[in-house]
ZADO-1210 file (C-alpha; in nm, 4 decimals, padded with zeros to 6 digits):
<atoms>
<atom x="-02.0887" y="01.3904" z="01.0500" code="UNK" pos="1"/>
<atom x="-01.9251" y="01.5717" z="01.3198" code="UNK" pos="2"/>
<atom x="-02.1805" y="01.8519" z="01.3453" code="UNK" pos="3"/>
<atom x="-02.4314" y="01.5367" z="01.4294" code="UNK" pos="4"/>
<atom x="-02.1890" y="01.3818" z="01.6700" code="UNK" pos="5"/>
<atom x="-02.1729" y="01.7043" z="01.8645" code="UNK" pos="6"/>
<atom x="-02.5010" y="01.7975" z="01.8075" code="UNK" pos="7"/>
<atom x="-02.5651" y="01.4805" z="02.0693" code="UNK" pos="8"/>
<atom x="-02.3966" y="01.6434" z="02.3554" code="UNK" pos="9"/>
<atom x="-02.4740" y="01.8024" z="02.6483" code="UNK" pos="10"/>
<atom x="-02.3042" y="02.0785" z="02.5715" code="UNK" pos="11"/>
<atom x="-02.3581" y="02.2526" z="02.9194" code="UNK" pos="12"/>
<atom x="-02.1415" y="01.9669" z="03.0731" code="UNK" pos="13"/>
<atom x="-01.9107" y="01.8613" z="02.8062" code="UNK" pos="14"/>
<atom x="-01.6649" y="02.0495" z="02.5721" code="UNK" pos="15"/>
<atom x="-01.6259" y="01.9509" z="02.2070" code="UNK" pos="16"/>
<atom x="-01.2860" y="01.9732" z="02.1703" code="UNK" pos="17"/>
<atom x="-01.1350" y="01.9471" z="01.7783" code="UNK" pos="18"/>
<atom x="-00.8006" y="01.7933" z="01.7629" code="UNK" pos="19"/>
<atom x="-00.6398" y="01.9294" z="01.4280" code="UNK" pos="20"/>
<atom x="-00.2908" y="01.9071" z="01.2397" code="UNK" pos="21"/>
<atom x="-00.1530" y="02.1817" z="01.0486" code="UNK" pos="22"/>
<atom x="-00.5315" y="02.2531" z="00.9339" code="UNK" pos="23"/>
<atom x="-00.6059" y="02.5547" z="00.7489" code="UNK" pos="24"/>
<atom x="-00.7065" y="02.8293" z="01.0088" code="UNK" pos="25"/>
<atom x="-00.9927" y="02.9163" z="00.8001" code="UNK" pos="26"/>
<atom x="-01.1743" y="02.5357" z="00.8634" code="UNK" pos="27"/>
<atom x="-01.1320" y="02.5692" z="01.2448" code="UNK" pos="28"/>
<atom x="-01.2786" y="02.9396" z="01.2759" code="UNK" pos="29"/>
<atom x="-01.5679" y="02.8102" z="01.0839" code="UNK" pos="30"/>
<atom x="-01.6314" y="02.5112" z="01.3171" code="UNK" pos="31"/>
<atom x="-01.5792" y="02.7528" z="01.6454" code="UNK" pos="32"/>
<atom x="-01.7759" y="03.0266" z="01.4845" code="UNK" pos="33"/>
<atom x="-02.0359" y="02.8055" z="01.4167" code="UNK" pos="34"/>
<atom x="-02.0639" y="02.6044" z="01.7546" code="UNK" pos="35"/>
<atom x="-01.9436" y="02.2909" z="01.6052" code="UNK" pos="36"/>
<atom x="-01.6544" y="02.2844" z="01.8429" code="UNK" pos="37"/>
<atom x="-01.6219" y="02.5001" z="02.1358" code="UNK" pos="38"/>
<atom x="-01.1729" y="02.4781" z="02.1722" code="UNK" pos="39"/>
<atom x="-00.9704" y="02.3422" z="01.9071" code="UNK" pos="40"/>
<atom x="-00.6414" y="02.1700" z="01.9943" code="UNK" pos="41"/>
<atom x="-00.3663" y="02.2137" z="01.7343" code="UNK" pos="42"/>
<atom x="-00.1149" y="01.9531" z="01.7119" code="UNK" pos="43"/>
<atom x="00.1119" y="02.0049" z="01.4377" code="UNK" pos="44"/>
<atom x="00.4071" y="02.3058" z="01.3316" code="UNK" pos="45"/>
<atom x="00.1264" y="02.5444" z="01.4220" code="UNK" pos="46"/>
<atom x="00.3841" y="02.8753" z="01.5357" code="UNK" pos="47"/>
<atom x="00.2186" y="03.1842" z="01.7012" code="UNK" pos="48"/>
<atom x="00.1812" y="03.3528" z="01.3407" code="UNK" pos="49"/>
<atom x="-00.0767" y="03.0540" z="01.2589" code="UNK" pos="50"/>
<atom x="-00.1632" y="03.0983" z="01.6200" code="UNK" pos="51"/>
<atom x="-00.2367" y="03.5078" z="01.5995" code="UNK" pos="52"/>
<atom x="-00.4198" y="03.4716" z="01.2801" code="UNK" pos="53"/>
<atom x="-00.6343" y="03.1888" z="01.3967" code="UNK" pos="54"/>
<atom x="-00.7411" y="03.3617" z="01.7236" code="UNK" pos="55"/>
<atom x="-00.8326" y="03.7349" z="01.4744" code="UNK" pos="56"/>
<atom x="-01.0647" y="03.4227" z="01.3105" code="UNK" pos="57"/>
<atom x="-01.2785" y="03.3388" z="01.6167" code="UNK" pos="58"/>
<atom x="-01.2905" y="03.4097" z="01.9796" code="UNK" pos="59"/>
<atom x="-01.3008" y="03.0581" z="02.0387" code="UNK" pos="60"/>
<atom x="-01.0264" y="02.9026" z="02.2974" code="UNK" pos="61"/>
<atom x="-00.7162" y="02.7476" z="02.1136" code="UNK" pos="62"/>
<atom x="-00.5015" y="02.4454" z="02.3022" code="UNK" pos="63"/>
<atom x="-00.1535" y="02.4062" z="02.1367" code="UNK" pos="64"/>
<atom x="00.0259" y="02.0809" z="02.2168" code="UNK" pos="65"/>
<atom x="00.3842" y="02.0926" z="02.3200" code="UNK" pos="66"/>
<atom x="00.6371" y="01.7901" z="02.3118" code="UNK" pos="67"/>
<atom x="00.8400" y="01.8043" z="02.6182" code="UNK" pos="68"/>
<atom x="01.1751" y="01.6637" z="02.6351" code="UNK" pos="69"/>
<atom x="01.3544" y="01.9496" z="02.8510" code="UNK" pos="70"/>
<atom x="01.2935" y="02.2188" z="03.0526" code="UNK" pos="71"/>
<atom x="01.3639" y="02.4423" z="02.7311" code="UNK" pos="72"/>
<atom x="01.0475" y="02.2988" z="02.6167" code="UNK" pos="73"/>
<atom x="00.8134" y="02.3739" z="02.8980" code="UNK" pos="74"/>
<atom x="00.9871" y="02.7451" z="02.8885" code="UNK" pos="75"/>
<atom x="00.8958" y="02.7744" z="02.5429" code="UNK" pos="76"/>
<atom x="00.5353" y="02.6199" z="02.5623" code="UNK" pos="77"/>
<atom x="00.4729" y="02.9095" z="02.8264" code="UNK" pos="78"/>
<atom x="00.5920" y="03.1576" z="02.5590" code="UNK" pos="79"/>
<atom x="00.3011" y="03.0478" z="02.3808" code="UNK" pos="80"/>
<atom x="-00.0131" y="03.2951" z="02.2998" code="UNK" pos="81"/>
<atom x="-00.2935" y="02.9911" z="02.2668" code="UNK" pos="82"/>
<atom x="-00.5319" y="03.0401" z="02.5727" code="UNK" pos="83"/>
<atom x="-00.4048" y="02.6706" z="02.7262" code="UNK" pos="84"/>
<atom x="-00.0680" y="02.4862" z="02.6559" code="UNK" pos="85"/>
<atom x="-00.0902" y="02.1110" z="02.6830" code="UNK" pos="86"/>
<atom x="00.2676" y="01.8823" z="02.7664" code="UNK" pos="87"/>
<atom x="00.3144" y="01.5553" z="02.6278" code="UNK" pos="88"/>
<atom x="00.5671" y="01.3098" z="02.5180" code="UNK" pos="89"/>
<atom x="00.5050" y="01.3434" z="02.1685" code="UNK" pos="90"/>
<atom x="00.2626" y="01.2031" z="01.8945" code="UNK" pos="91"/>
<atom x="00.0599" y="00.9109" z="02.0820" code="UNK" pos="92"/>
<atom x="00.2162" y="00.5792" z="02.2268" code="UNK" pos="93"/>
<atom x="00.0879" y="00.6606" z="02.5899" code="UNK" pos="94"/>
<atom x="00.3993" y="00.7213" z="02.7168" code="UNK" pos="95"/>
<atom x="00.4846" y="01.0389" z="02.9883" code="UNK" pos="96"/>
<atom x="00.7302" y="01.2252" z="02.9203" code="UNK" pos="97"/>
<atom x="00.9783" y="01.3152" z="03.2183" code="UNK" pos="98"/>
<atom x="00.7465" y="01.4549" z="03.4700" code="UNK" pos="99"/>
<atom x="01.0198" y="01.5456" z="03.6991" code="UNK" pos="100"/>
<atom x="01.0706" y="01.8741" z="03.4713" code="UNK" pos="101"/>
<atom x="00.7848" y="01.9978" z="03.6515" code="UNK" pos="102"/>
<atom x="00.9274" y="01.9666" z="03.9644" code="UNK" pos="103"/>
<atom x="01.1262" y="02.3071" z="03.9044" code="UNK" pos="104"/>
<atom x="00.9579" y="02.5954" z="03.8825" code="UNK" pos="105"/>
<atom x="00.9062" y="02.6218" z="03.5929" code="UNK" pos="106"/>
<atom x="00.6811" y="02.8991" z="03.5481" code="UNK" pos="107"/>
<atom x="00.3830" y="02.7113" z="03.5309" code="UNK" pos="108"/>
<atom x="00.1614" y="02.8526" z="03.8043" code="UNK" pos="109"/>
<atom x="-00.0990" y="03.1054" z="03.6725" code="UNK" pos="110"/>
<atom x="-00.0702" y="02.9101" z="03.3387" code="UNK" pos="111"/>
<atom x="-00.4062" y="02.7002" z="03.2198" code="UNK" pos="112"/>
<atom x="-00.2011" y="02.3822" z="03.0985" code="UNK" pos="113"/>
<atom x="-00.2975" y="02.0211" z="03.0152" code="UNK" pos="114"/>
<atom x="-00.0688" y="01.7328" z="03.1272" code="UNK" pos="115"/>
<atom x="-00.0718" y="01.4784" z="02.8282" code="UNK" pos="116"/>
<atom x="00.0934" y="01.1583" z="02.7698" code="UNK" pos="117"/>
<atom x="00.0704" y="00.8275" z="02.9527" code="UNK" pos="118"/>
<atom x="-00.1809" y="00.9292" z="03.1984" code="UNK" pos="119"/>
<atom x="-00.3506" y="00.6574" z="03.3563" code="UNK" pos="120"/>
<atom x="-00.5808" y="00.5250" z="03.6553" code="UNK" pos="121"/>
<atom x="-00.2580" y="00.4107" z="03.8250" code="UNK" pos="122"/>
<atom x="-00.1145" y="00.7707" z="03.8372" code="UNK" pos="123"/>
<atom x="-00.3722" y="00.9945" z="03.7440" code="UNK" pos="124"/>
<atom x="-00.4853" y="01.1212" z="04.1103" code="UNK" pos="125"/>
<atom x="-00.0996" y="01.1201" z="04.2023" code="UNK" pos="126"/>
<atom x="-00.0251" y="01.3171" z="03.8964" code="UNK" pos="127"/>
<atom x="-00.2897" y="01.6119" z="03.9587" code="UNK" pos="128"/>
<atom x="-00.1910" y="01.6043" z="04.3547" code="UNK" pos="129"/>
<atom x="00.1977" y="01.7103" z="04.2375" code="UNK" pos="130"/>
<atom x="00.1925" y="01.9063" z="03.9552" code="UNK" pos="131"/>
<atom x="-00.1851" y="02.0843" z="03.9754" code="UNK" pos="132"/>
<atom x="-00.2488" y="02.1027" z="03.5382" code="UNK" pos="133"/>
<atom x="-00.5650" y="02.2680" z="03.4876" code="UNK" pos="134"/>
<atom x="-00.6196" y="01.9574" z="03.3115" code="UNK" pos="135"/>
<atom x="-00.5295" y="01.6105" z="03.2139" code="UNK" pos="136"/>
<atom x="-00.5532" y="01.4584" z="02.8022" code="UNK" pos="137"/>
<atom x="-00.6116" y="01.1014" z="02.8176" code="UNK" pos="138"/>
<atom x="-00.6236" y="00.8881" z="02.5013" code="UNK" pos="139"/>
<atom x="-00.5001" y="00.5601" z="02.4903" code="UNK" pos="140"/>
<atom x="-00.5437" y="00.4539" z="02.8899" code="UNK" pos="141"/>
<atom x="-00.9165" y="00.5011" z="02.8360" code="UNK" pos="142"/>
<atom x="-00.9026" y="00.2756" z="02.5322" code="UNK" pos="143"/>
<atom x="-00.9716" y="-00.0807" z="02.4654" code="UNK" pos="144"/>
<atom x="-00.8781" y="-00.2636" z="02.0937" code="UNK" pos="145"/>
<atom x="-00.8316" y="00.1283" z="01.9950" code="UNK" pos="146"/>
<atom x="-01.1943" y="00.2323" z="02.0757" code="UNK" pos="147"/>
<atom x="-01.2706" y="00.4372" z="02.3708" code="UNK" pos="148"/>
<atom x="-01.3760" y="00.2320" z="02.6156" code="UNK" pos="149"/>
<atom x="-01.6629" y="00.3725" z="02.8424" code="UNK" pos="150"/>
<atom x="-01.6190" y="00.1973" z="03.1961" code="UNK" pos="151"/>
<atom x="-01.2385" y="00.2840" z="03.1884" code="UNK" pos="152"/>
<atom x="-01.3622" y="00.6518" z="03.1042" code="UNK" pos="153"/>
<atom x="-01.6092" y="00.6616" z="03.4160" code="UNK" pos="154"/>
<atom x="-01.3273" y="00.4838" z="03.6267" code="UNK" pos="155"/>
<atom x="-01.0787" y="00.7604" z="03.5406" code="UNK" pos="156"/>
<atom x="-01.3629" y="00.9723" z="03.6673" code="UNK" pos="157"/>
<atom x="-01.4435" y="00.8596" z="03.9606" code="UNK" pos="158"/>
<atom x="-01.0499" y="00.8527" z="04.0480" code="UNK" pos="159"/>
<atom x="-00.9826" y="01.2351" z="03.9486" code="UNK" pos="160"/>
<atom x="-01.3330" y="01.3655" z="04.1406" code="UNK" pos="161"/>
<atom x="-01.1960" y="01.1082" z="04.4149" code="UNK" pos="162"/>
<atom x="-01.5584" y="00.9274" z="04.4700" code="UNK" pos="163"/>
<atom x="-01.3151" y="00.5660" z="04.5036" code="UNK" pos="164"/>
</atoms>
């Protein structure tokens, strides 16, 4: 089923990214080797051992997630050997965590990272503008009923390449 899903996008203008948890390294090689997915995001205990064997796997791009409840946290995120880092509050709820502790330097400049975690069209432009992530996760803003929700998608959109 997922090879059909993603066999339905344009792959030239949209990522398939593979959200996995403590997966066996083996499955997400295949489905980068194989252009199933083109980055998988690990959310689990994944440590750079799972990390460094992973990567020997498949060339393909690896995102580990990162909770963030200190600036210990964001130092040890950057430690990390996956090509991006993401930052969140934790496991879902759409909550932020304290977004101040990227108002330090923190080390973060030069580093492709994700801001996760409560992101939505009320402080998504004003996020990007202060702390400059490579990229933003949204989940839950963009949903409605717990289904993705395609006009609050396109809205998010149209705030981040600022056509409102």
């Amino acid at each position: 089923r997922l090879r059909q899903l993603t066999a339905l996008l344009d792959r030239s203008a949209v990522k398939a990214v593979g959200v996995f948890v403590d997966e066996e390294p083996e499955l997400i090689a295949e489905l980068l080797n194989d252009g199933v997915i083109d980055i998988a995001q690990l959310h689990g205990k994944e440590d750079e051992d799972y990390i460094a064997a992973l990567q020997g796997m498949t060339d393909g791009p690896v995102i580990k997630a990162f909770t963030v409840r200190s600036r210990e946290d964001i130092k040890k995120a950057l430690q990390s050997s996956a090509e991006y880092i993401l930052l969140d509050q934790g496991k879902g709820g759409g909550q932020a965590f304290d977004w101040k502790l990227l108002e330090e330097d923190t080390g973060l400049k030069g580093r492709k990272w994700f801001l996760a975690g409560g992101i939505d069209e009320g402080n998504v432009r004003a996020a990007i503008e202060a702390y400059h992530p490579y990229a933003v996760d949204l989940s839950s803003a963009v949903e409605t009923d717990g289904y993705k929700d395609a006009l609050k998608v396109k809205r998010i959109i149209d705030i981040v390449r600022n056509e409102r």
